[in-house]
C-alpha positions in Angstrom: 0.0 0.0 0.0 1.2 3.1 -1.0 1.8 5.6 2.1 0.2 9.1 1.6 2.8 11.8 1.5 2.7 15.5 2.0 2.6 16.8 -1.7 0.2 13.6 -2.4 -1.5 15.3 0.5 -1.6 18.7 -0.6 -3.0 17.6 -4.4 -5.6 15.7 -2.7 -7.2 18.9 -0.7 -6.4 21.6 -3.9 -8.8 19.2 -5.6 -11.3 18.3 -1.9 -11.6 22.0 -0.5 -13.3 23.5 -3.2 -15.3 20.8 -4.1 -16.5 20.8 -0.3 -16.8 24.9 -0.9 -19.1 24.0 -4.0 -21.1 22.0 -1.9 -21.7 24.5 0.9 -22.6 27.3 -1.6 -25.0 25.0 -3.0 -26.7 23.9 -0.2 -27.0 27.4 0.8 -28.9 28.3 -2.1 -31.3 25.3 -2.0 -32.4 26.3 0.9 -32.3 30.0 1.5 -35.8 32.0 1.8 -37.1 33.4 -1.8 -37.1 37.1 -2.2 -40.2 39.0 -3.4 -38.2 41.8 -5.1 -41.6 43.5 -5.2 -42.1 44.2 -1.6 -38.1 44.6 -0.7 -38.6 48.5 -1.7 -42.5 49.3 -0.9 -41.7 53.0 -1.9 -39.7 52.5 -5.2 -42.8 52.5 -7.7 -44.7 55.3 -6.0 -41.5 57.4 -5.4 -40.6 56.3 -9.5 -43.9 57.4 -10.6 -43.9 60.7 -9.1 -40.3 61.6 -10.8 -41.7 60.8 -14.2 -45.3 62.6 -13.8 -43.9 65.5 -12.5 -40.4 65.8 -14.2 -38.3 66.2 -11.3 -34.6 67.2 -11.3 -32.9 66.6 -8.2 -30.3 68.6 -7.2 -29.8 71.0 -10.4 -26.9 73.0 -10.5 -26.6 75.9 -13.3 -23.2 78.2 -13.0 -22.0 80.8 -15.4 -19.6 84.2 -15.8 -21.4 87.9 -16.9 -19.4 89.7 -19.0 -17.9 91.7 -16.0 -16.1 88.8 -14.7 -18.9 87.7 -11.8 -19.2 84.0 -11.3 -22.8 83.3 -10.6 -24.0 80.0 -9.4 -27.8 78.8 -9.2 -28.8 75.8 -7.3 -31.8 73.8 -5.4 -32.9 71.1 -3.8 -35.5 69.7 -6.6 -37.1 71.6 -10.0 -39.7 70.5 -12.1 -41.6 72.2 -14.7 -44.7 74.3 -13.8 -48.1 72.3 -14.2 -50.0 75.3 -15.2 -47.0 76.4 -17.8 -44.2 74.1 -18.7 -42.2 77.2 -19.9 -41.7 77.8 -16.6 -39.6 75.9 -14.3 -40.4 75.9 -10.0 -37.8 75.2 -7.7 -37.9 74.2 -3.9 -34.6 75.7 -1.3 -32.9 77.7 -3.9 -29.5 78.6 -3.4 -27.4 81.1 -5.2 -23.6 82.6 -5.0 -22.4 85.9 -6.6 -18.2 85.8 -6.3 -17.0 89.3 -8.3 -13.2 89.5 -9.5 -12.8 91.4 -6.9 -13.3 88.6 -4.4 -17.1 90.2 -3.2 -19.4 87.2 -2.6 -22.8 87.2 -1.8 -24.9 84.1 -0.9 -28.4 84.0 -1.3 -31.1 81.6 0.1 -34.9 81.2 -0.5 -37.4 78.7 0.3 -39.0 78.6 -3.5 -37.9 79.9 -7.0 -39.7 80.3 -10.3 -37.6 81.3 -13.7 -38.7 80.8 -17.4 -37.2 79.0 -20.2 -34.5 81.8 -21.3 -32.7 81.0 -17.7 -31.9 84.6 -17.5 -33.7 85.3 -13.9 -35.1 83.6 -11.3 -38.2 85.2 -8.8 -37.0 84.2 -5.6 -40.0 83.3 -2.6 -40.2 83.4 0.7 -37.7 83.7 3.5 -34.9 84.9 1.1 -31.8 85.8 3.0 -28.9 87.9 1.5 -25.4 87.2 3.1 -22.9 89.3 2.2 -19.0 88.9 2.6 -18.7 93.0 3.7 -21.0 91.7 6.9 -24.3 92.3 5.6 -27.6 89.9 6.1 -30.5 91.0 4.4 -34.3 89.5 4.6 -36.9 89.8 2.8 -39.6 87.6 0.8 -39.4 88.5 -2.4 -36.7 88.8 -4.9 -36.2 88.7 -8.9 -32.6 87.8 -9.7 -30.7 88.4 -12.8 -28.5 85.7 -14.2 -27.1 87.4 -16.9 -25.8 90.0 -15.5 -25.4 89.9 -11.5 -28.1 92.3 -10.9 -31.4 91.6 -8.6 -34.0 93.6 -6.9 -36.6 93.3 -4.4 -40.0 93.7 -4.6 -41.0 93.7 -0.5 -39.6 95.3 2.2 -36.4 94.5 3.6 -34.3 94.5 6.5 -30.5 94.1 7.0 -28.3 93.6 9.7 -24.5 94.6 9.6 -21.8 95.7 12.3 -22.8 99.5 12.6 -26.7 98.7 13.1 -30.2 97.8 11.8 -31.2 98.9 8.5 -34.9 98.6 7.3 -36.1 99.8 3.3 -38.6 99.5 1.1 -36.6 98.2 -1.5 -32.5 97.0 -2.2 -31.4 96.5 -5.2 -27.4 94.2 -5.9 -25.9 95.3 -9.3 -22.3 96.8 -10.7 -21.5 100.0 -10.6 -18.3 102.4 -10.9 -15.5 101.9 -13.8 -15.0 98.4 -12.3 -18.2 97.2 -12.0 -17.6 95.9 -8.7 -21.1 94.5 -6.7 -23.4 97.3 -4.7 -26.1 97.1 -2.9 -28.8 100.2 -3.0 -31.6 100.7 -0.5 -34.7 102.9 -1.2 -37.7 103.9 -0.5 -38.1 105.3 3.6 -34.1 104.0 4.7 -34.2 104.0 8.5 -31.2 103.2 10.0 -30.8 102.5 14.0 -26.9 102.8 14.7 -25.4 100.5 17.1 -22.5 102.0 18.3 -19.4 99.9 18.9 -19.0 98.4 22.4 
């Protein structure tokens, strides 16, 4: 008889181990619970049908440059097309950043957006807040915001809050001005201003 030695050893369990590993796997499958793929994600289809009847876009993101030099970039949370006019697109938490060459940037935020199909403005909706890097925040609920240009305006009153005080305004306006067309802002219409002064 002939005696078993290690390499006959070792060729023997290359050729046992994964057979027994085959056999495992297999067994595994034979007897593992079926899946109803259906019911794994109950809110897929109803989630899935929603996106395609109402066109949503999650998470759009539009940026661009004005022929001065200002980066302006235009985001929100979803956007789908208005069900009343589908030239018109409506967006939920819109988000937008003015950066000028001159290293000016101004965030805005607002709780809804509407803009047509040119993409040149958006009107900006409810609880729209103005942060400015010069120190300024500015609320109001009502904006229409230029993207061709850097330019946007308000159409309700406003109030804004820096380092020397409370300002409130019928109406501000953000657009270039002077030979370098660096970013302003202009308030009108019965400017009150309560100075804080420095502690």
């Amino acid at each position: 008889m002939r005696r078993l030695t290690y390499s006959n050893l070792v060729t023997w369990l290359k050729v046992l181990l994964p057979l027994t590993a085959l056999g495992i796997l297999s067994t595994l499958f034979l007897i593992s619970h079926e899946v109803d793929l259906e019911s794994a994600i109950p809110f897929a289809d109803v989630e899935l049908e929603k996106r395609l009847r109402d066109r949503q876009i999650t998470a759009p993101y539009i940026t661009g440059q004005t022929d001065d030099g200002h980066k302006i970039t235009l985001t929100s949370a979803t956007a789908h097309p208005d069900i009343e006019d589908s030239s018109r697109i409506i967006a939920e938490q819109v988000g937008a950043l003015i950066s000028s060459e001159a290293g000016t940037e101004i965030t805005v935020r607002a709780d809804a957006g509407e803009m047509d199909g040119s993409f040149q403005e958006v009107e900006l909706n409810g609880g729209v807040e103005i942060v400015t890097s010069a120190g300024y925040t500015i609320v109001t609920e009502n904006m229409i915001f230029g993207l061709e240009d850097a330019r946007a305006e308000t159409v309700s009153d406003v109030t804004a809050e820096s380092a020397i005080g409370r300002l409130d305004a019928g109406r501000m306006a953000l657009r270039p001005s002077g030979e370098n067309n660096e970013i302003y802002l202009f308030f009108t219409k019965g400017v009150r201003l309560v100075y804080t002064p420095p502690k």
